[in-house]
N, C-alpha and C positions, 0 to 999 in steps of 0.2 A: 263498272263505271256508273257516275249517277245518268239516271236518267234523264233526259230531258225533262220541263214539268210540263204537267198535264192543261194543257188549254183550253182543251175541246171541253164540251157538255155545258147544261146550263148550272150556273152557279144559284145556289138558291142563301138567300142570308135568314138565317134564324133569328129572331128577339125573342128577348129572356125576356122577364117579367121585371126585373131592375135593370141596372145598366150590366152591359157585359166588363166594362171597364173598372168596377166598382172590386173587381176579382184579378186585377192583372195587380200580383201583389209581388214582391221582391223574398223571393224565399233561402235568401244565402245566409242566412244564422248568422250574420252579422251582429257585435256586440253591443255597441251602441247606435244612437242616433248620427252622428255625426260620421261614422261608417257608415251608414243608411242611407244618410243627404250623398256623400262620397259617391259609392257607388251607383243612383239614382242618377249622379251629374255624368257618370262614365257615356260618352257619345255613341259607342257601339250600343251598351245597354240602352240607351233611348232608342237608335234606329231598330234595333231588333225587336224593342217593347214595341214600333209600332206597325216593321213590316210583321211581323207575328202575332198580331191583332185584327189585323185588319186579312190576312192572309185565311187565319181560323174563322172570321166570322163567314167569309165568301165561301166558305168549303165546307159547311156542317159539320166540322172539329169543332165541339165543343171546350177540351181540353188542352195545353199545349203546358210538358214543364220545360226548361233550359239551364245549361249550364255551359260555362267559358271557362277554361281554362287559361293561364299564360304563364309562361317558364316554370311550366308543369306542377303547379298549383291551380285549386281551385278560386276563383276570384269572387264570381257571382254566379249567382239564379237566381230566375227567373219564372213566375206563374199564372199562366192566363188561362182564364173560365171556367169551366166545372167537371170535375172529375165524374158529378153526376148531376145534370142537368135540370131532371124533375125535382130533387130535392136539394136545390139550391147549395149542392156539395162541392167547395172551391177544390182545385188543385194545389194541392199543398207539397216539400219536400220530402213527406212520407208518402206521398198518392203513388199504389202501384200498378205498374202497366205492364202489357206483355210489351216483350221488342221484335218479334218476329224472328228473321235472320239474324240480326244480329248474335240470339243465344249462339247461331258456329261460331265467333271471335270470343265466346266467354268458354264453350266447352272446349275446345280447344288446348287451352291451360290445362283441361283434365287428360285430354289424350297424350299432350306433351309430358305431364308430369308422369304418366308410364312410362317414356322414353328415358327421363332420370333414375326411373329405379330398375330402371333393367327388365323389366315385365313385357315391354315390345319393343324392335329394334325398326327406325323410319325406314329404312329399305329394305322388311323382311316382304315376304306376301303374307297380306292381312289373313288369307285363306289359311294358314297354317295355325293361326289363333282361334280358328273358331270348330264347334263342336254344333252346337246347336242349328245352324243355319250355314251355308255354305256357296259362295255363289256360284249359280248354275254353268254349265259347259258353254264354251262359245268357241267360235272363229279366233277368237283374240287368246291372247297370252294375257290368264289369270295369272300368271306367280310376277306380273309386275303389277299389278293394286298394290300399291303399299301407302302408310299412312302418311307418307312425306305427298304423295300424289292424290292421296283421296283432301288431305286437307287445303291444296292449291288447287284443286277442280281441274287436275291432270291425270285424273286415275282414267277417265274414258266413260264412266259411269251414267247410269241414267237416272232418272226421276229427280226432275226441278226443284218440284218444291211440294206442302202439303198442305191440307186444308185442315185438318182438325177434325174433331168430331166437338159436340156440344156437350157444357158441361151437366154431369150428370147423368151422358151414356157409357155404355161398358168399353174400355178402350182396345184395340185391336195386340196380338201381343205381337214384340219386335219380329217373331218368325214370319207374321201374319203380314203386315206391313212389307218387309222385306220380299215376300213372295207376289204382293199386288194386290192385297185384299182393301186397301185402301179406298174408301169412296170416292174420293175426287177423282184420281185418274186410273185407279185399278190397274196401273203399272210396275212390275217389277222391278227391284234394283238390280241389272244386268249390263252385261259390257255393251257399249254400243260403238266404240270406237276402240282402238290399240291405246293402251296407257303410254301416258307421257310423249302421245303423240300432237295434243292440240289440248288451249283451254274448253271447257265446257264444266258450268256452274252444274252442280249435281248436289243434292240437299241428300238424295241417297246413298251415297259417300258417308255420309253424318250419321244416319241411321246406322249403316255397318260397322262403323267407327265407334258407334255407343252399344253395340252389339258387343264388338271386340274388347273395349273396357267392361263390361259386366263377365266375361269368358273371364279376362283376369285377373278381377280382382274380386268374382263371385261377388259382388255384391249390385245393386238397383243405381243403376246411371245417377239418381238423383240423388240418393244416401249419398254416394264415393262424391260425387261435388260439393253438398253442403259439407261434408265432414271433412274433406282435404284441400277444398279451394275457399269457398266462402268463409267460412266461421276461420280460419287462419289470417284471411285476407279483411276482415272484419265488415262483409258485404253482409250485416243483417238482414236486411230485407230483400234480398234475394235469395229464387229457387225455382227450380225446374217443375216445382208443382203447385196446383192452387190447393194449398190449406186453409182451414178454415180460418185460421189469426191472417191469412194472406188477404183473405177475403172480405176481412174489416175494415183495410184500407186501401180497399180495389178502384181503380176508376171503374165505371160503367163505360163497355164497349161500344159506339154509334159505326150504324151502315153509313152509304156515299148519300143517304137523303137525311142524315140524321136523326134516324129511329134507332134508339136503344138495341142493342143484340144479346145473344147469352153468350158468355166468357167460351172459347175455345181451348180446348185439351188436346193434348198430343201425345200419344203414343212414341214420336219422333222429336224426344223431347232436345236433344244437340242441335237439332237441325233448324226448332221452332219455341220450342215450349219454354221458352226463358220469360219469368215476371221480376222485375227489379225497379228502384226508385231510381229520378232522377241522380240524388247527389252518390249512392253503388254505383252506376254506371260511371258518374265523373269521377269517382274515386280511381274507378279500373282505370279509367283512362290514362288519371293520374300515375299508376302504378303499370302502365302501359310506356310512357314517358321519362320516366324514373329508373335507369335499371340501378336501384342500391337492395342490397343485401337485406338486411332490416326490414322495410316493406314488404317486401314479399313474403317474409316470417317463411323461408325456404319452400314456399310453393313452386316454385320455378326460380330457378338458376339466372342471374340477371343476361348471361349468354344465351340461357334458351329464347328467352324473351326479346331480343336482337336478331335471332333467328328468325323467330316468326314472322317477323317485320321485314324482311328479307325477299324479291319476290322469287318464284321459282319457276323455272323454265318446264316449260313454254309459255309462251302468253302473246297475245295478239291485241287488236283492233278493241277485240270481243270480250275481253278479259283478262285482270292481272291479277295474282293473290302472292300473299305469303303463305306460311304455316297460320291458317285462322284469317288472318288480316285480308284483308282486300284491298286496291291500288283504286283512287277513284280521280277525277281531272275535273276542273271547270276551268276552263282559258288559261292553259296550259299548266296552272296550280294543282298540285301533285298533293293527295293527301291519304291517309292508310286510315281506316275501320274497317266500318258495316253499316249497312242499312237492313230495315227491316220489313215487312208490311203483312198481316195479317189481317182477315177480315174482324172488322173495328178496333184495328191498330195500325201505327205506323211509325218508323223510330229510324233516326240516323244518328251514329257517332262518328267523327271527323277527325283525324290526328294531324298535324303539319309537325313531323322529327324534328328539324331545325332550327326551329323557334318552340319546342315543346308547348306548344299550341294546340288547342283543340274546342270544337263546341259538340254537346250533347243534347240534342232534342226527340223530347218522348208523345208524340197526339196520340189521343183514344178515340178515333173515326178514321173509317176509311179513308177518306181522300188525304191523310195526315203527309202525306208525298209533295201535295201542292202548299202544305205550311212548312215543311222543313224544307225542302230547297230554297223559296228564298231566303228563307232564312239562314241557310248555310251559305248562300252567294254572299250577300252580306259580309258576313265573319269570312269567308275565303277572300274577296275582296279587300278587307281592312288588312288582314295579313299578308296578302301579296305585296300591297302599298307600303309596306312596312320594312 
């Protein structure tokens, strides 16, 4: 569910050495001027130009991209401030950013497309896929993990979430990880509860799960994605790892006081480690919304992709998910993505089925939770009204 937004602490306001405003630039590749005036007059676009201005300036986000989707086209984006601050580097529709969580709703497609080829069945036990790493004995019943329940955060599983290591250290290998050599919380991915007896959000699920896709298809999590998800689905600027050409059009990461960070790597790259442009992700969306044959250039079945969108029992108070997807509410408006957050990152994508509606918002600071909620209230609001 989203979270409430963040109230508490002192808000401190940054000024830039020009205006901040002089950077909130319309980045929807729109062909002419008169498209430009057009969408400029769009009333949502104005409100969200301003509560997402005003929103980043209060929270040392210096960057913020956006996009709207409606009957499942992309309509507009949107770009305020600087991808990198000190050198007066705006956010543009190529500026790439990590998205946190959200990469589980993009890998996702890669775990499901082993379900198309036969390579894992959703309700085998994951334990019988893997060789390498294995998880440990418990009280609970291992041979129900399966990947229909690790990817709704019903497997039972532990470790929340993960911190990263900095770019340019040596990164831990998936065994290592798996086992708890993890800096942040030096915890194991272990049963902590009976499968498929209660939600609980497990980012370690993900890791096993990218474990169990390299077992099958022998090849590096990130290869098997760009090679059978992205470059088919034509998400160029996305990937599960920072390359050096990724790195030319990186935003700069900011903490919750607005100082610069070093970009974070993930060994747990399903779970965290996704970098992608604003209009990739409104693309997916789009192709999230869309189930026609064609688009998907047979990456996923427009049936699987209905599935995942589907939620799975159990689910509670605490949490609802599909296959990938998550179940999120604001006053009683029902809508299915991910959100994300990473230290100097933070990203939500928002889907509303019924009206194939959606917005996608990507900040490079911390506190990027307290720019994209209102600004998701907003866009949830004008579609409810609707």
């Amino acid at each position: 569910m989203v979270n409430k937004q963040k109230m508490n602490g002192k808000k401190i306001q940054f000024l830039f050495g020009f205006s901040f405003t002089l950077f909130l630039l319309s980045c929807s590749g729109t062909k002419n001027v008169v498209e430009v005036e057009k969408v400029k007059r769009d009333s949502l676009y104005t409100e969200i130009q301003r509560i997402g201005l005003e929103a980043a300036r209060n929270n040392n986000v210096p960057g913020v991209a956006i996009a709207v989707i409606q009957n499942g086209k992309i309509v507009w984006t949107q770009c305020i401030g600087f991808a990198d601050k000190e050198n007066r580097k705006p956010v543009t529709p190529e500026t790439i950013f990590n998205v946190g969580s959200v990469s589980k709703m993009v890998s996702a497609w890669g775990f499901m497309q082993l379900t198309e080829k036969g390579l894992v069945n959703l309700d085998d036990p994951v334990n019988d896929y893997l060789t390498r790493w294995k998880l440990p004995a418990s009280q609970y019943d291992i041979s129900k993990v399966t990947l229909r329940r690790i990817l709704s955060h019903t497997a039972g599983l532990s470790v929340h979430g993960y911190g990263g290591s900095e770019q340019g250290t040596k990164l831990l290998s998936l065994e290592e990880s798996l086992s708890g050599k993890t800096k942040r919380n030096g915890e194991s991915v272990r049963l902590i509860s009976e499968p498929g007896a209660q939600w609980e959000y497990s980012g370690g699920g993900y890791t096993l799960a990218q474990l169990m896709l390299e077992e099958r298809t022998k090849e590096k999590f990130a290869d098997y994605m760009k090679k059978n998800v992205f470059n088919p689905l034509g998400l160029n600027h996305t990937t599960y790892e920072w390359t050096e050409e990724m790195m030319k059009n990186s935003a700069t990461a900011y903490d919750a006081s607005g100082k610069p960070i070093k970009n974070r790597i993930f060994t747990e790259q399903a779970a965290a480690g996704l970098q992608t442009t604003v209009l990739d992700l409104a693309h997916f969306a789009e192709l999230s919304l869309n189930y026609q044959p064609n688009p998907l250039h047979k990456v996923l079945k427009p049936s699987t992709v209905q599935l995942m969108e589907k939620s799975v029992l159990p689910f509670s108070d605490e949490g609802k998910s599909g296959l990938g997807y998550r179940f999120m509410y604001y006053e009683g408006f029902e809508t299915v993505g991910h959100t994300g957050e990473n230290e100097g990152w933070s990203a939500g994508l928002f889907m509303h089925l019924p009206t194939k509606s959606s917005i996608v918002i990507l900040c490079n600071g911390s506190n990027g939770d307290r720019v994209w909620y209102p600004v998701y209230q907003s866009w949830a609001k004008r579609i409810k009204a609707n």
